[in-house]
Steps between C-alpha positions, in 0.01 A plus 500: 500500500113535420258710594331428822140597628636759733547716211113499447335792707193447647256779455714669252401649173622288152462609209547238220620553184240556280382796779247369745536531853465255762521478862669174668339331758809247585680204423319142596549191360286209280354263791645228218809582347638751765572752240531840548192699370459886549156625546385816395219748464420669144481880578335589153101367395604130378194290379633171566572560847684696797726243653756333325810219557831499328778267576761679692803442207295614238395825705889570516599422185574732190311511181654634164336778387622673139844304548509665865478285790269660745330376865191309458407730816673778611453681902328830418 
């Protein structure tokens, strides 16, 4: 079974894998295609911008890192 949006915690603290920190805002959904986009809020000075939109499955998924499969974003 996948992972669902309920694992996503809204206000929570991410960190992603390279080390910055985000906060979620929640789990909405394109006005087009329906799919599943978390919003968040950069929590570190980030020229190009604040707010940002991932899709939901990429959010969850795992990135290889060194031959180590790691979260893309992991709850702090």
């Amino acid at each position: 079974m996948g992972k669902t949006a309920s694992e996503v915690v809204a206000g929570a603290i991410y960190e992603h894998y390279k080390g910055q920190q985000y906060r979620v805002i929640g789990v909405g959904r394109h006005t087009e295609t329906l799919e599943e986009l978390v919003m968040y809020e950069a929590l570190y000075d980030n020229p190009l911008g604040r707010l940002w939109c991932r899709p939901l499955k990429m959010w969850l998924e795992s990135v290889e890192i060194n031959g180590q499969k790691v979260p893309r974003f992991k709850l702090k």
